[in-house]
N, C-alpha and C positions, 0 to 999 in steps of 0.2 A: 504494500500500500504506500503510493508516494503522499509528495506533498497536494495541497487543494490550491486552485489559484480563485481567489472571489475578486468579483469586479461589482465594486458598490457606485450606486449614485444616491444621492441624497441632496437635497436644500441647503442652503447655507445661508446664512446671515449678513457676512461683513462681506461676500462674492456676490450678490444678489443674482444668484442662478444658481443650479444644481452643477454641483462636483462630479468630475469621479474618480477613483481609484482603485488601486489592483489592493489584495491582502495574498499572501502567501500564507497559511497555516501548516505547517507540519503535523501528521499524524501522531495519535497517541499521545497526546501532551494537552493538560492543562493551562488554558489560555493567562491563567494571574501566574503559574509560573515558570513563564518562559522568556528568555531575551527577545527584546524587538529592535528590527533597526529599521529604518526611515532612511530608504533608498531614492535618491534623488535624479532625475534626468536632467540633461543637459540646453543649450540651445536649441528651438527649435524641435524639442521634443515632445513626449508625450509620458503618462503613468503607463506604455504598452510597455518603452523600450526596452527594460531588462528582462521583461519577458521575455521579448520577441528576439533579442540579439544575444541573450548567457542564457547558461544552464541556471539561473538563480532558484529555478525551483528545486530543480534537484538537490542543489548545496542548501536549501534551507530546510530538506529533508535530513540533510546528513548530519547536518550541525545543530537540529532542532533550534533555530530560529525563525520566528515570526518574520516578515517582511514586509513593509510598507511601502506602496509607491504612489506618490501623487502627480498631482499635475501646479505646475507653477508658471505655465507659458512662456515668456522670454521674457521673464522680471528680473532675474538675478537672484531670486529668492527677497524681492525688500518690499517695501511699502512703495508701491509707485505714485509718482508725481500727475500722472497723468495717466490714470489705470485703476488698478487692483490692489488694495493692500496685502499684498502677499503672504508677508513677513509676522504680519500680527494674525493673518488667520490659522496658518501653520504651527505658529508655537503655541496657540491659544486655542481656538474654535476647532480645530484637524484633529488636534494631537486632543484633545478632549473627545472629539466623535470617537475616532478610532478606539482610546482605550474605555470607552463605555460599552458601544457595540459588540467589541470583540473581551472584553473583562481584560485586556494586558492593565500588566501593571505600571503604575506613576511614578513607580521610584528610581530615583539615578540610576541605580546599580545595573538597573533591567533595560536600561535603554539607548540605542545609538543611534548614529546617523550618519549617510555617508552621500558622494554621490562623484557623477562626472562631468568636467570642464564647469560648463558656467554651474552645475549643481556640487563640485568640489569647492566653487566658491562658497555657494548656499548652503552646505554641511557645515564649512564652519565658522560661517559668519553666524548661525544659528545656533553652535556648539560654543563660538567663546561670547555669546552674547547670553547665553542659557546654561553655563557649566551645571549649575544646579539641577540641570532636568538630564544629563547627557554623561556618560563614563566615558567615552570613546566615538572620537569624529574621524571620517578618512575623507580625502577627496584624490583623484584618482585624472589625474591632466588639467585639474584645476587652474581657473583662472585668479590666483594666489595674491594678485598684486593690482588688485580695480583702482589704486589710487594712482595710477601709472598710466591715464588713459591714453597717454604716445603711444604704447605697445599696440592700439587698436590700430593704427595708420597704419595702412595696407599698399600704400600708390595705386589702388584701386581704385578708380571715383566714384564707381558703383558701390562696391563693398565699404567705404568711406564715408558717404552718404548712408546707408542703411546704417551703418554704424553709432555715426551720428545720431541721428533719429531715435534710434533705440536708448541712447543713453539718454538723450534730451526727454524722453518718455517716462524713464524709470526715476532719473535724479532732478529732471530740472535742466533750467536752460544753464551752460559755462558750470557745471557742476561741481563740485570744489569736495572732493572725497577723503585726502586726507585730512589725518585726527578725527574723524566721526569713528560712529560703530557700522560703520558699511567699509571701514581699512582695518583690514584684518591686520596689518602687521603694527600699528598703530596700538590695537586691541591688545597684542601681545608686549607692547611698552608698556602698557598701564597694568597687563593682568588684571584684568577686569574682571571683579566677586559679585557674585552673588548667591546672598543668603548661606555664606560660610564659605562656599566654591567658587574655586579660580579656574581662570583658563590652565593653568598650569597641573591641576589636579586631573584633566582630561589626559585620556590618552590617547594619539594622534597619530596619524596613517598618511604618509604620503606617496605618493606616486609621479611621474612623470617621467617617459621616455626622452632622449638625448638628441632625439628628431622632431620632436611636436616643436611648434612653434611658440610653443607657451613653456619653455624647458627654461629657458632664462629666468621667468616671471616667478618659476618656483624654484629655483637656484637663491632668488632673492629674499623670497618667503623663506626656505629654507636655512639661511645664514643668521636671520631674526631669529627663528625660532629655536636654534642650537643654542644663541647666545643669550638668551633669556632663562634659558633651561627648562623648555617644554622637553615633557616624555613623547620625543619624536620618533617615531620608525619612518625611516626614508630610505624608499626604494625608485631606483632607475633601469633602464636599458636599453635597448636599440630602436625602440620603439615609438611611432609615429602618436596620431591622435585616431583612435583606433579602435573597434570596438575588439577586436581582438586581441590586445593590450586590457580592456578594461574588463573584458570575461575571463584573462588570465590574471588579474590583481582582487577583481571579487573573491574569488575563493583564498587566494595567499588571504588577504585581511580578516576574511572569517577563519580559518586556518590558525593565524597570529592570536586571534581574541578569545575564540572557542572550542580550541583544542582541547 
């Protein structure tokens, strides 16, 4: 007997439209206690992708963990400017349905997050802004370093514009991202607590291959978070921006946490 995939829609309050999302249950396991983790997609994605592109069901049968996937459109995981507040419905109204519906548990210990590229942002922009709710964040080709927005210029005019756009949507027009809690490596100057937990208490999953485009952006994240003294595991290798990168780094991190 494997794992179950449920795909919920339900109403929301601060969305003004019905959600949806995928739930992975593993068998034979009691839903208050079991770990969960809050699997994040990326640009332009959707709550199918790890379905549809990893084995994540399988591995959350082997590892008997829950799995969450939502939908967050192309916000960045934040409260948009011109949109959807994301960021407050996820940590607060989501993560409230979810563990009502399904009985997981609210406590730190039982709970993670992870995700990829612009959702490695959102794992742990969400993670050091929530240490309290969160044991362990991964992001997996993340985009580590949003207060950097030169890294977006492409010489593409198209891709440059769209670019533009998107961040003018999410943050505001000339957006000014460092020292806020939308700069992660910021976040990790201040070790930011709450309610007793710090970002530092978290334990942290990184990934990026040494060909993505985004390999520098988390070289720099990277060298903050060494020298701050987060409990970092950080992992590299040949590897592009990729889902075949990222269905071989899901299992290493569940592997790492729940062996």
């Amino acid at each position: 007997m494997g794992a179950s995939v449920i795909n919920c829609k339900f109403d929301t309050n601060l969305l003004y439209y019905r959600d949806e999302c995928n739930v992975i249950l593993p068998s034979s396991i009691c839903p208050k206690d079991i770990k969960v983790l809050y699997l994040l997609h990326g640009m332009h994605g959707t709550c199918h992708d790890w379905i549809t592109y990893t084995n994540i069901a399988r591995l959350a049968e082997t590892y008997k963990v829950a799995v969450v996937c939502p939908n967050a459109k192309n916000s960045f995981y934040a409260d948009m400017k011109y949109g959807e507040p994301f960021y407050t419905y996820l940590i607060s109204e989501f993560m409230q349905y979810i563990q009502r519906t399904f009985g997981f548990s609210d406590k730190r210990k039982d709970n993670m997050i992870a995700g990829l590229s612009m959702g490695g942002y959102g794992a742990l922009k969400i993670a050091f802004n929530n240490p309290d709710k969160f044991c362990i964040a991964g992001s997996f080709s993340g985009v580590l370093d949003l207060a950097n927005i030169a890294s977006f210029i492409t010489g593409n005019e198209e891709n440059d514009r769209r670019n533009s756009e998107l961040f003018r949507n999410i943050f505001g027009e000339n957006p000014q991202l460092a020292d806020t809690d939308n700069d992660l490596i910021s976040l990790i100057r201040r070790n930011k607590t709450v309610n007793g937990y710090s970002i530092k208490d978290l334990k942290v999953y990184q990934y990026c291959g040494n060909t993505d485009f985004l390999y520098m952006l988390n070289l720099n994240f990277k060298k903050h978070a060494q020298e701050a003294g987060l409990k970092l595991k950080y992992m590299t290798d040949g590897g592009a921006h990729e889902w075949e990168r990222w269905s071989e780094q899901i299992a290493l991190f569940l592997n790492e946490y729940l062996q």
